[in-house]
N, C-alpha and C positions, 0 to 999 in steps of 0.2 A: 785407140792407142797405136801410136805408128812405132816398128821397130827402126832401132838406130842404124847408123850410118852402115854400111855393106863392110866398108873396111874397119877390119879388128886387129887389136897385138892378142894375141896369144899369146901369153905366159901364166907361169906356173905360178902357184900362191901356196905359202904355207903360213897363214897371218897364225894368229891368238885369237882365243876366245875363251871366255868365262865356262866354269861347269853346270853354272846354272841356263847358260845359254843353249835356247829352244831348237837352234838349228847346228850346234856341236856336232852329231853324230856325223851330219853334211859334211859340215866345213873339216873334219879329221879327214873324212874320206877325199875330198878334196886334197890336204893336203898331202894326202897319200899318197895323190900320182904326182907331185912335184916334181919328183924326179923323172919321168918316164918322159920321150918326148914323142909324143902320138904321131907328129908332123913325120917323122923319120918313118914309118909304118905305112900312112897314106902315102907318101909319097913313090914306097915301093909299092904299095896296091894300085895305084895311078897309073904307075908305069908297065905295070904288069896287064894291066885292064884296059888300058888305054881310056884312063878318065882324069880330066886336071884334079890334083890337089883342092882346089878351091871347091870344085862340084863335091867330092866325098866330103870335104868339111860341112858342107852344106847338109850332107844326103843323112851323114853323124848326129849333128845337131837337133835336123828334122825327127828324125827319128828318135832320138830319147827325147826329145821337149816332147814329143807326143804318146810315151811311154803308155803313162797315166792312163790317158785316153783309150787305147788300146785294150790296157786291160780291163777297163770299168766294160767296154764294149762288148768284151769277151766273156766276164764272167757274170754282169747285169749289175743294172743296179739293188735289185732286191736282195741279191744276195753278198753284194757288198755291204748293204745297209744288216741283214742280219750277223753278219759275220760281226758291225761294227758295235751291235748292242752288245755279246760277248764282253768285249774291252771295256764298255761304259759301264756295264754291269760288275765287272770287278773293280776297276777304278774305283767306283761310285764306294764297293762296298771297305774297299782300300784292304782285304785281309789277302795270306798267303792261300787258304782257303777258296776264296772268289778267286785268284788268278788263275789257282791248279784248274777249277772246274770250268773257267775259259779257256783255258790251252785246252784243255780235255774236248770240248764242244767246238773249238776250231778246227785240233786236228781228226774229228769225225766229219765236218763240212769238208774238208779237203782232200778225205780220203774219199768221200763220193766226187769231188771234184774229179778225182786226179784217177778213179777208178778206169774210165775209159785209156785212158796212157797207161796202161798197168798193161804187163806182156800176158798173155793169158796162160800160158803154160808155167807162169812162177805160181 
């Protein structure tokens, strides 16, 4: 898969989308930032840094397209994979029941996660 041309527009989008539509939550947040114009920001971190515009757009991009990757790398896969039977396992069971006791078993995975980031004098 080759990526496309180097030159891009840039513009903001705030289309429609259906409620039953799978990637809503996205496309809201998306059109979230319609308004905001990120260009104006880089541009003063550019100058400030002494780095073109086009490099930070670059440097932006790279980095959340590879977000994901990032974190599977950080947290592993086994333990994404167990975090992810939780979710299937309520789904599956479709009650408020099964969801409460996956939120309940995720946020015990994540307090062992997140134990070492914990200041030790709280």
């Amino acid at each position: 898969m080759s990526a496309p041309g180097r030159d891009i527009h840039v513009a903001p989008w705030a289309g429609e989308w259906t409620d039953d539509d799978r990637d809503a939550n996205f496309k809201s947040d998306i059109a979230l930032y319609a308004h905001a114009d990120p260009l104006l920001t880089l541009a003063n971190l550019g100058e400030a840094i002494g780095v073109p515009v086009g490099g930070l757009v670059h440097y932006v991009l790279a980095r959340w397209a590879s977000a994901g990757s990032a974190a599977l790398l950080e947290i592993g896969p086994s333990m994404i994979n167990r975090m992810w039977e939780q979710v299937e396992t309520a789904d599956t069971a479709d009650t408020d029941e099964a969801r409460l006791a996956a939120y309940d078993a995720l946020k015990q995975m994540l307090s062992w996660l997140r134990l070492p980031l914990q200041d030790e004098s709280s």
